[in-house]
Every structure is written in C-alpha cells, then in structure tokens.
N, C-alpha and C positions, 0 to 999 in steps of 0.2 A: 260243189262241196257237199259230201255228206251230212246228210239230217239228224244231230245228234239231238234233237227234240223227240223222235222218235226213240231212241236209244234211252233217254230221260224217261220217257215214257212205259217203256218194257222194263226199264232198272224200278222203278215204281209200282208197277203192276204184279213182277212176281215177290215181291219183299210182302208188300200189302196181302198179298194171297197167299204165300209161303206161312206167313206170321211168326216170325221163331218167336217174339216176347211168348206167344198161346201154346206154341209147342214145348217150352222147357217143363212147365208142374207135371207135363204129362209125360214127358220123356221119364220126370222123378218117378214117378208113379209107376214104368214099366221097369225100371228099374231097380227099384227095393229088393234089399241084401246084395247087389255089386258093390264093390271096391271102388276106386276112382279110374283105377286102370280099366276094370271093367267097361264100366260106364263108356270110358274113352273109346273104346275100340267098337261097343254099340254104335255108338254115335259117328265115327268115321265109317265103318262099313255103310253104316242106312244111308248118309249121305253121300257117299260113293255111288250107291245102287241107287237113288231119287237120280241124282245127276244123271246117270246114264240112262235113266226112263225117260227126261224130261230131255234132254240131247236128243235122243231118238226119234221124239216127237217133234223138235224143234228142226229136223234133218227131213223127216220121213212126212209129218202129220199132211203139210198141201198135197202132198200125193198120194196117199189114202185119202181125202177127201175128193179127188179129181179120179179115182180108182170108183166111187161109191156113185158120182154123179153129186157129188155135195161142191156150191156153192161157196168160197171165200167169204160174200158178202152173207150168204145165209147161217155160214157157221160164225161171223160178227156178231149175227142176231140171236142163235140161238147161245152164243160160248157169253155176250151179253148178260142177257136176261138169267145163265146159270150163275156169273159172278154177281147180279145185283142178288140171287136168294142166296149165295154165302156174306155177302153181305150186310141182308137184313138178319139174318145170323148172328154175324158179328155183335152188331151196332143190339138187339137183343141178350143177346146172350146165348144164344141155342148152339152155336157152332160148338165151345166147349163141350160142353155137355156132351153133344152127339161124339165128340173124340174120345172123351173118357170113354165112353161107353162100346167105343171099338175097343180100346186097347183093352178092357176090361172083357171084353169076349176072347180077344184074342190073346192073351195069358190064361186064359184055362182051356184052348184048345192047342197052343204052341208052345214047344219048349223054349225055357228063356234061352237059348242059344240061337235059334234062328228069329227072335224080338228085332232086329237091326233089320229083317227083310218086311215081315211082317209084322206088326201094323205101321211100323219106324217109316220103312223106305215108302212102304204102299200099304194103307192110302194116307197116312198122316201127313205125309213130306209131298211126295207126287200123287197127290190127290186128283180128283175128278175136277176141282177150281183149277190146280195147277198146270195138270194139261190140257183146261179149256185154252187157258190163259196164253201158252207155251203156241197153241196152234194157233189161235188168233194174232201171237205176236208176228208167226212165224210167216202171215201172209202178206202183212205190214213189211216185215224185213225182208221179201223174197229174193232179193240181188245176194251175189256170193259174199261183198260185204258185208252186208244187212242180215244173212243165218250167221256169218261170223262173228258179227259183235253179239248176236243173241246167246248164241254159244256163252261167251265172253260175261254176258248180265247172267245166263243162269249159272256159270260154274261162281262167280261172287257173289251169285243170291244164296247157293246150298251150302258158300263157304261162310258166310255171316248166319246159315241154320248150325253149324256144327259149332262154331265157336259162341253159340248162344246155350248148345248142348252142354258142350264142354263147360261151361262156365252156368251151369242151370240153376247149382244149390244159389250161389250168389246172385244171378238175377230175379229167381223167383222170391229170398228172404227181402232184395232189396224194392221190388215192386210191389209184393205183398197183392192182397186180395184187393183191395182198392185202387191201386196202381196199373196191374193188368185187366181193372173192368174199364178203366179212363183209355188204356193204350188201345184196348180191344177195338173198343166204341168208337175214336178215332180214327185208325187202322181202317174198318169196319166204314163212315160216311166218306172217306176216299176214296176207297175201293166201288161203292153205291156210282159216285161220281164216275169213274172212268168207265165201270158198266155200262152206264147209260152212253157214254162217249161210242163206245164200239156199236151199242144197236144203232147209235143216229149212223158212224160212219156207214156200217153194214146196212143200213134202209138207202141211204143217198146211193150207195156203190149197186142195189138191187132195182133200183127205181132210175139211177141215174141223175139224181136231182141236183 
C-alpha cells in the first residue's frame, strides 16, 4: 500500500513554503491600478509559470543532482537547513520584508506586463525555499507514483496560491496586519519543524544510522 504519510507530508511542506496568506498584500502591492480582470490574469499566468518551474524540478531535479555528483541525502541536509533559515524568517518577520523589497525592485526595472513572470512566478511563487522543497520532496517520492502524486500536491498547492490571489483584497482586509503576523509565525515554527525533519532524515540516510 502506498505511503500517504508521505504525501501528507509534501501537501504540508509546499503550502507552508509556498505561504499564499504572505503572498496576497504583496501580490496587492504589484499590482496598483489593475482592474480585477487584470489582477486575475497576473495572477493565473504567474501561477501557470511557478507550476511549471516547480514540475520541472519535481521531474528533473534527482537527476541534476546525480548529473553534479550531489547526494539525495546531502541535498536533505543542505535543502534542510535553507528551509529552517526561511523559516527563522517567517517566525521573525524578515521573509516579508525581504519580498516587498524584490517586488519593489522589480517594478522599476519591469514593465507591469511581464509582473506575472517576474517577481510573481520567480522568485515569490517558485522561490529558492520552493524548489529546495520540490527537490527534496522529489527524492522522497522517487517511484512513478510517488513523482506522480508530487505532481498532484504541487499543481493543488499553486491552485490554493491563485485562489488566494484572486481573492487578496478580501483576505488580506480580513487578516489584517495582526492576523498575517499570527499565521506567518505559525506557518513559520512548522515549517522550523519539518526542516529539521529532513537534516535528521538526510544525516541517518548519509551516515546510515
């Protein structure tokens, strides 16, 4: 029988890493003077284009790292240790910030028409967390049904980012500024925990213990 623990587990990891509640004020934010239609069609293209970074990875990534001479259990430790510092991020406050501060470069170097690739799809959506995340799932999942169901958690993890887009004014006036530091912060010592989870698995799988 297959291990839908593991499947729980990957549904878990990219939501928490993904963050739509942390991506909608910023979505707002690249967005000023769209329409709704506008908005809407940002927002389906970026997550179009994440999904198919984070597919690719999720297809491709064990064999780029078996291409480089990298390790499963070494990219555990090191894909680990990058989601526990978005993490302390989180659970801080820093991860915000550091986002505004992309989409805010990248609005005076890109036209708002191509905003849905850059900084939307990369790196807000399929970020450097996203695709540690993605390739660390991916070597967890390694059997054809195990990339399949991966497949499966990311196209419903970028479908619960778009519909968190689509619907930004209303969850960002309903969370408010106190609400997204509680979910962040939250979000944020889950995510600490499953980090850790992958350096133990990725140190036992390197040492064999």
């Amino acid at each position: 029988m297959y291990d839908y623990e593991l499947v729980v587990n990957a549904l878990t990891t990219m939501l928490v890493t993904l963050d739509p509640p942390g991506l909608a004020p910023i979505f707002l934010g690249l967005t000023v003077g769209m329409n709704r239609a506008e908005r809407n069609q940002v927002a389906l293209r970026g997550s179009i284009i994440a999904f198919a970074i984070l597919a690719t990875f999720a297809i491709f990534g064990a064999g780029i790292l078996g291409l480089l001479g990298i390790s499963i259990a070494a990219f555990r430790i090191a894909g680990g240790l990058l989601l526990f510092t978005i993490a302390f991020e989180m659970v801080f406050e820093r991860r915000q910030e550091r986002k505004e501060k992309t989409s805010e470069v990248a609005i005076t170097k890109d036209h708002i028409r191509n905003i849905a690739v850059f900084p939307l799809a990369l790196p807000l959506i399929a970020g450097p967390g996203a695709i540690s995340a993605t390739i660390l799932l991916s070597g967890s999942l390694s059997s054809p049904v195990g990339r399949a169901a991966l497949l499966v958690v990311i196209a419903v993890c970028v479908a619960v980012v778009y519909l968190t887009l689509y619907i930004a004014e209303r969850v960002d006036r309903y969370l408010g500024v106190t609400g997204r530091a509680i979910l962040t912060r939250l979000l944020g010592v889950i995510l600490a925990a499953l980090a850790v989870q992958f350096v133990v698995d990725g140190t036992r799988a390197a040492f064999v213990i």
